[in-house]
C-alpha atoms as one frame of an Amber mdcrd trajectory, in Angstrom:
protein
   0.749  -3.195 -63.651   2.535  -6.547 -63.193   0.258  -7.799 -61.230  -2.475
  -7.203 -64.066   0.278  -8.815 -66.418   0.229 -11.491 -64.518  -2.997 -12.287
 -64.002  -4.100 -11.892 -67.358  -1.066 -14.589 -68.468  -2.956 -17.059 -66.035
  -6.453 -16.106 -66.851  -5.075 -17.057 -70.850  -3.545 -20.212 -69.701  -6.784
 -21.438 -68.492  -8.878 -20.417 -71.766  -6.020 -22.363 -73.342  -6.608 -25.186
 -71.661 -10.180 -24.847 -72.279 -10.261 -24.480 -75.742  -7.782 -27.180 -76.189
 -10.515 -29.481 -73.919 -13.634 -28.260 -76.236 -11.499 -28.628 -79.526 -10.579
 -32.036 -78.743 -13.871 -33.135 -77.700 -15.750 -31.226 -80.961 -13.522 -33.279
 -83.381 -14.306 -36.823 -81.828 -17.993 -35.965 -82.330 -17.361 -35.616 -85.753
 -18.021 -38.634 -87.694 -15.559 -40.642 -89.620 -11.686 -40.650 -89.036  -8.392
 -40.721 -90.458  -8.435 -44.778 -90.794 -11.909 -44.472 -92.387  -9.569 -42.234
 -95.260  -6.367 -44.143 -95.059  -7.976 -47.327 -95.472 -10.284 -45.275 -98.585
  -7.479 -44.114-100.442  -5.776 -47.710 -99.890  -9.013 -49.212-101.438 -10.640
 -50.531 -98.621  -9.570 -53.045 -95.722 -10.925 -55.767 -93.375 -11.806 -54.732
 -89.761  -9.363 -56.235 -88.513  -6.508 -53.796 -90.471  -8.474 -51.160 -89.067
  -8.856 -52.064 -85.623  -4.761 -52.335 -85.670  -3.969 -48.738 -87.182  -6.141
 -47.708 -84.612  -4.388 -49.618 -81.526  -1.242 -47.690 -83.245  -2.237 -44.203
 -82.753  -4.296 -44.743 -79.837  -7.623 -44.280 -81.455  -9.326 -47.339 -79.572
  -8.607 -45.716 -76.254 -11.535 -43.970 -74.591 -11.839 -40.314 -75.095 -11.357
 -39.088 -72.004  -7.656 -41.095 -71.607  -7.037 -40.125 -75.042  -7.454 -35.750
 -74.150  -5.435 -36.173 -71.047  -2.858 -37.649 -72.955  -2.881 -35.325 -75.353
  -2.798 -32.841 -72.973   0.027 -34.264 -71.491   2.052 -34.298 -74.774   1.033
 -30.528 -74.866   3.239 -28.950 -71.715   6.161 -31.171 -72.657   5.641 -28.374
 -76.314   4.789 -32.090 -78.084   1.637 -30.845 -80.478   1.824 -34.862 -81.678
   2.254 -36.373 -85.097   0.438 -36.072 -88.411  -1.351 -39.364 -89.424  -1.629
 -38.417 -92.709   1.319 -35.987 -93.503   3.757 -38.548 -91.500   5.639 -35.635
 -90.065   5.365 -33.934 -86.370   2.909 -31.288 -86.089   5.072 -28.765 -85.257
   7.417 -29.027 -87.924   4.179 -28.840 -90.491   3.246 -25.734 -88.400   6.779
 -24.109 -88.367   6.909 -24.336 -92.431   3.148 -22.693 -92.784   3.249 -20.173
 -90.489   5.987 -17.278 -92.144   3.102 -17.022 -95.125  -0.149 -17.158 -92.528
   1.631 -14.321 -90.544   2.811 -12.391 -92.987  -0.293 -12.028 -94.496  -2.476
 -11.863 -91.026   0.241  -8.272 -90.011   0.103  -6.885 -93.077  -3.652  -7.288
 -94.082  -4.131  -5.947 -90.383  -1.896  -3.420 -90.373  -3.028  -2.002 -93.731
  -6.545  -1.973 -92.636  -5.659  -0.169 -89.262  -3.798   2.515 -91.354  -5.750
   3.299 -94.360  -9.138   2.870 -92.871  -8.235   4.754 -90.025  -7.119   7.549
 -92.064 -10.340   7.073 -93.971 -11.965   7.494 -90.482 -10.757  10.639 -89.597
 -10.988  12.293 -93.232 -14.925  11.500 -92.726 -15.372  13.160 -89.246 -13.769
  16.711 -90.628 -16.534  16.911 -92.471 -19.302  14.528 -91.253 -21.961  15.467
 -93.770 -19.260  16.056 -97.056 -18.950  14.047 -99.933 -15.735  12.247 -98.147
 -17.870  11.352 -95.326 -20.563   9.625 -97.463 -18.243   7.864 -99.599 -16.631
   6.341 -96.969 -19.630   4.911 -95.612 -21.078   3.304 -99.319 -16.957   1.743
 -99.085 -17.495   0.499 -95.645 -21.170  -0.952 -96.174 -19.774  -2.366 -99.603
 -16.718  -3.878 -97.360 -19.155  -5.514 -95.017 -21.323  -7.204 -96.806 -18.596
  -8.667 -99.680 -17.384 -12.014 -99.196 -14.080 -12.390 -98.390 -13.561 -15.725
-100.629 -15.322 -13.968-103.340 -13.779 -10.504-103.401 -10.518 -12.835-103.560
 -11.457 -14.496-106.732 -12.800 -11.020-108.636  -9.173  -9.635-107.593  -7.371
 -12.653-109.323  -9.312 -12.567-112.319  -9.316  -8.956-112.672  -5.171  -8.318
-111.818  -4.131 -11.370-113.292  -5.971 -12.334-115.834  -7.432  -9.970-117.301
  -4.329  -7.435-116.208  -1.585  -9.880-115.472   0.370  -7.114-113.179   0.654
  -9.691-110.113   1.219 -13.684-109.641  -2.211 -15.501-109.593  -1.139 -17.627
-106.894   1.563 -18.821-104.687   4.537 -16.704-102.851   7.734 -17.208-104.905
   8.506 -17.595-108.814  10.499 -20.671-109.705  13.306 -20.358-110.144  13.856
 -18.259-107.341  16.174 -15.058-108.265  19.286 -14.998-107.446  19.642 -12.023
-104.640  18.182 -11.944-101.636  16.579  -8.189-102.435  15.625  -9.934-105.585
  13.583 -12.608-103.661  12.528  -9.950-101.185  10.839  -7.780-104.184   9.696
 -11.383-105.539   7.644 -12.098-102.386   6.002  -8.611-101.854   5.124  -8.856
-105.049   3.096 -11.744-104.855   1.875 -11.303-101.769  -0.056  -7.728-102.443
  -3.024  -9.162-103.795  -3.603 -11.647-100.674  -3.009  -8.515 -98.829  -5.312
  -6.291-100.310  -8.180  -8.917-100.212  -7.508  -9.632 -96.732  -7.657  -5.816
 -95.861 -10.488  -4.799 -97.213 -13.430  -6.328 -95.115 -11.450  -5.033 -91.824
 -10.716  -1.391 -93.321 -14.273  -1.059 -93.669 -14.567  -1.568 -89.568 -11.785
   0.868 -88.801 -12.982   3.108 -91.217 -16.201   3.178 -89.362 -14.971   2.915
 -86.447 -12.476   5.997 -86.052 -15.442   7.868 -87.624 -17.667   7.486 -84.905
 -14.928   8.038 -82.385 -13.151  10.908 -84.005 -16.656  12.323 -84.235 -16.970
  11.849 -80.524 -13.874  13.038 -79.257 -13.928  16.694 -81.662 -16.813  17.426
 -79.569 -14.852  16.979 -76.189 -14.457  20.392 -74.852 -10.261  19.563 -74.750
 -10.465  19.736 -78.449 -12.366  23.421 -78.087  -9.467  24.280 -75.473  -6.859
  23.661 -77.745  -8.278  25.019 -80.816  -8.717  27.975 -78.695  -5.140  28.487
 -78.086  -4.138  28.270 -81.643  -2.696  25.206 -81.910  -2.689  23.788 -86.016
  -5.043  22.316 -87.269  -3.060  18.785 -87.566  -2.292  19.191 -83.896  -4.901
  19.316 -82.485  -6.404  16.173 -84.863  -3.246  13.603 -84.670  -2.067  14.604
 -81.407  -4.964  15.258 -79.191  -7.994  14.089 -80.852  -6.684  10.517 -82.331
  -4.644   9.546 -79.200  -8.072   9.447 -77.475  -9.810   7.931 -79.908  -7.712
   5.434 -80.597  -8.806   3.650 -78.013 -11.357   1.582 -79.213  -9.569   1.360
 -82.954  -6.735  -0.572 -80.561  -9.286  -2.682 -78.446 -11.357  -3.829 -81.930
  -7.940  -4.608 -83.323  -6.888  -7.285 -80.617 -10.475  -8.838 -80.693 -10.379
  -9.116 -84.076  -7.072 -10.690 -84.686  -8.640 -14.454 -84.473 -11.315 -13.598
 -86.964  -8.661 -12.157 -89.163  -6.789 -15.829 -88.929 -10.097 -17.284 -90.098
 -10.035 -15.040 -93.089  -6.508 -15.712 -94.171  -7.375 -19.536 -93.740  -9.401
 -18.537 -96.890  -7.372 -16.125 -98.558  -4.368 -18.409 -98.355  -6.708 -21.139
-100.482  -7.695 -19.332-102.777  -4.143 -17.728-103.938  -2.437 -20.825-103.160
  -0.249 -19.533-100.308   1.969 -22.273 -98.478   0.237 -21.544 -95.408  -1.701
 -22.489 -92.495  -5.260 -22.355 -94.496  -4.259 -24.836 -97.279  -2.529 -27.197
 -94.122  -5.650 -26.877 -92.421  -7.746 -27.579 -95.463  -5.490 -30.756 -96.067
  -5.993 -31.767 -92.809 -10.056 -31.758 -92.381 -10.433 -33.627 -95.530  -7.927
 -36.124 -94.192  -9.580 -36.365 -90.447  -5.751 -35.226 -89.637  -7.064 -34.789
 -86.010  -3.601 -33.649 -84.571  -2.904 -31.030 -87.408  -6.253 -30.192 -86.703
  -5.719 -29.189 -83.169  -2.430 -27.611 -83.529  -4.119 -24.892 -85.892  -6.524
 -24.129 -83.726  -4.286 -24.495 -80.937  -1.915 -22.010 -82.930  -4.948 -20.042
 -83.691  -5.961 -19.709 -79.654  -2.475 -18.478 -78.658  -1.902 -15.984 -81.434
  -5.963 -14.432 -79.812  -4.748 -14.508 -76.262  -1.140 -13.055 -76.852  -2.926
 -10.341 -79.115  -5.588  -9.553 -76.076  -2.892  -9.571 -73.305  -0.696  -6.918
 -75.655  -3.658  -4.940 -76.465  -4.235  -4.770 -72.741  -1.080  -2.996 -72.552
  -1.357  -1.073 -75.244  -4.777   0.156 -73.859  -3.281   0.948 -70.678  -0.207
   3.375 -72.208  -2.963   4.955 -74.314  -4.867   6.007 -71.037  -3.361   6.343
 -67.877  -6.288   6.341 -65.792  -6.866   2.642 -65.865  -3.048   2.415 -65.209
  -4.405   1.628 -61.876  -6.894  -0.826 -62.296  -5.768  -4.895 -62.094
């Protein structure tokens, strides 16, 4: 098993640095940089202004010198320097991320629980009322816009029903305690949350369905029924462990497209995260914030797929075995 560990770690190193590569090399086709919006915002400049803010960061250098330099930067854990923000990338990173993962563990973990749940409610009884409702709430999950459903829930609980914050993550002034400002911060944060969750409960709601439908039929679950084990037994103990399998596996592929969705979550409530940062930084051509993100974004996928490898393997010791 630490020989799969280890390869996997160096199999995610590589698809680091090949992300990193294609990243780099996507965002110098774009067209336009951040001198093009300095100089804008300054109200224009000669060529010649241009050509030395360029020289400065390095811009005139050909692409290919200007990646391996970059990538250079990168193993010494130097993610470069914000042209527009004026501050190291890092630090701009270190101050967005609490909100970004907050929201990203709770949405997920929310979704994994309740639609889960959901999931195996369904498969009792496959063709119940339960089991139909929970597929109109997962079709109606799917196919609803994630900025959208965002702006219906701030209009609707704050508003219309101002019970929550309609947007950032703290009310100023702060209160006084820290369980005060603990309570303050859930509190805000349970709408971002609930948006967030919704379009991935409908998956795991689906999801355990089929499984838990799957694995009742097994003829383990007959055996164990058999023996007159409870009900709840035989469901949480023998049937889910099983088919959790694939809930686990969709929930480590999914954890990148769930970073995507809290870039626009985060916007829309006006969370001091890594969305509005990343926002900032394509309307500025901020090409180093711009990589760190997604840089940020790679990692937090690869990490994810190497721990849900793990998991995976705990869950089922027969590919305990296999590298």
């Amino acid at each position: 098993m630490s020989t799969a560990i280890v390869q996997r770690i160096v199999y995610g190193l590589l698809l680091l640095i090949a992300v990193i590569t294609l990243n780099f090399l996507l965002i110098q086709l774009a067209p336009g940089d951040v001198v093009d919006v300095l100089l804008t915002e300054a109200g224009g400049g000669d060529p010649a202004v241009a050509a030395q803010i360029r020289a400065a960061y390095g811009l005139d250098q050909p692409v290919y010198v200007q990646l391996l330099t970059y990538l250079a930067k990168m193993l010494t854990g130097d993610l470069g320097y914000s042209y527009y923000f004026d501050e190291p990338v890092l630090s701009l990173l270190l101050d967005a991320l609490p909100a970004t993962v907050m929201l990203v563990l709770s949405a997920l973990l929310l979704a994994m629980v309740i639609g889960t749940l959901l999931g195996v409610i369904a498969a009792l009884r496959p063709q119940g009322l339960s089991s139909h409702i929970v597929t109109v709430l997962s079709l109606l999950g799917y196919a609803t816009p994630v900025f959208w459903l965002g702006m219906m829930v701030l209009l609707l609980f704050s508003q219309y029903l101002p019970w929550f914050p309609a947007f950032g993550m703290r009310t100023i002034p702060m209160p006084e305690t820290p369980l005060a400002r603990a309570l303050d911060v859930l509190h805000h944060m349970v709408l971002p949350t609930f948006t967030l969750s919704i379009l991935y409960l409908a998956s795991y709601s689906r999801l355990s369905r089929a499984s838990m439908l799957d694995v009742l039929g097994s003829d383990y679950i007959r055996t164990a029924r058999s023996k007159g084990l409870a009900e709840y037994v035989v469901i949480f103990k023998h049937a889910l462990k099983n088919a959790a399998l694939p809930i686990v596996t969709i929930a480590g592929l999914q954890v990148g497209s769930v970073f995507s969705g809290a870039v626009l979550v985060e916007t829309v409530f006006s969370l001091p995260g890594v969305g509005p940062l990343l926002y900032e930084s394509i309307l500025r051509r901020d090409y180093p914030v711009m990589l760190g993100v997604l840089f940020g974004a790679a990692v937090t996928t690869v990490v994810a797929n190497i721990i849900t490898d793990l998991v995976y393997r705990v869950l089922d010791p027969r590919i305990r075995g296999i590298s």
